[in-house]
C-alpha positions in Angstrom: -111.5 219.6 10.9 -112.6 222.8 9.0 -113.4 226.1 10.4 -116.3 226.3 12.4 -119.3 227.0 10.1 -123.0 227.2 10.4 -122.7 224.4 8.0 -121.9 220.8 8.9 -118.5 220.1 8.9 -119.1 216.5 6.8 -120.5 219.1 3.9 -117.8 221.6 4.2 -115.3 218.5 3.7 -116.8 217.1 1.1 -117.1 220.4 -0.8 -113.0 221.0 -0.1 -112.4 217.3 -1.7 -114.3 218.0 -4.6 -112.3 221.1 -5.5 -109.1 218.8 -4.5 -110.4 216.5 -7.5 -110.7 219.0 -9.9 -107.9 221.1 -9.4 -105.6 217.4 -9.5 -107.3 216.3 -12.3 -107.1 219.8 -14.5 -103.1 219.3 -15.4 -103.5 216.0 -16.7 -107.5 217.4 -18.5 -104.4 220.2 -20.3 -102.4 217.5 -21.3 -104.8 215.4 -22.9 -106.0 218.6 -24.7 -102.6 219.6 -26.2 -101.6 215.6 -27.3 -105.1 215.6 -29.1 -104.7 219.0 -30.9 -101.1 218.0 -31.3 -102.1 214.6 -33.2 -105.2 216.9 -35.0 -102.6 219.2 -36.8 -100.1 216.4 -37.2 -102.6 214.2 -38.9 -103.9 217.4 -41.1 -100.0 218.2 -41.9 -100.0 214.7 -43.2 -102.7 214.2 -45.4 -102.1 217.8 -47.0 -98.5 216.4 -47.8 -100.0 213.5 -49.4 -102.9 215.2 -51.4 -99.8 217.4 -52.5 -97.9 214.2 -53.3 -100.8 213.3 -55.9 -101.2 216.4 -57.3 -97.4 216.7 -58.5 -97.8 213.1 -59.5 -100.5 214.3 -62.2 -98.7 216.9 -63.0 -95.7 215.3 -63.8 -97.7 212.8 -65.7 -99.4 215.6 -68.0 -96.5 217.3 -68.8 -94.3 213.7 -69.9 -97.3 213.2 -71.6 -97.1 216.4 -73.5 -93.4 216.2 -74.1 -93.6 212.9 -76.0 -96.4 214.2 -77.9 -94.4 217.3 -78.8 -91.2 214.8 -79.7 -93.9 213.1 -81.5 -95.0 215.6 -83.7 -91.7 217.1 -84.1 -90.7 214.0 -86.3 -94.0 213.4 -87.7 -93.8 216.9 -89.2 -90.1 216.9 -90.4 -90.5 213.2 -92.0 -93.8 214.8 -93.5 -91.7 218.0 -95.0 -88.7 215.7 -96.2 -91.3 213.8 -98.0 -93.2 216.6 -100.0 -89.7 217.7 -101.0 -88.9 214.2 -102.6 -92.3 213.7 -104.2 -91.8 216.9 -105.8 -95.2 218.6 -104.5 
């Protein structure tokens, strides 16, 4: 029985369970909050390494791209030189 109170002592019990319930239930409300901001950042961590992933993929793409072009050329313009000097020009 609670202390003796103007109020009736059904009330003054309910009122005490209530708080019971709340205060139980805040650890595991804390929990829940850290697992979801855990899995948030995870998730975030994640796709930025993965958006990074593509990004290096393109750019490793344009620059093999522009190496063989430049390896390319190179020939194009020595067998271009080596034939002005044999026709003379």
């Amino acid at each position: 029985m609670a202390f003796p109170t103007a109020v009736n002592d059904q009330i003054t019990d309910s009122v005490t369970q209530a708080n019971v319930k709340v205060l139980g239930d805040a650890p595991a409300m804390s929990m829940g909050n850290l697992f979801q901001a855990t899995s948030q950042a995870l998730a975030n961590a994640a796709h930025n390494a993965t958006t990074a992933q593509q990004q290096t993929a393109i750019t490793a793409q344009a620059a093999t791209t522009m190496g063989v072009t430049t390896l390319y050329s190179i020939d194009t313009a020595s067998t271009g030189v080596a034939t002005k000097e044999i026709l003379g020009s």
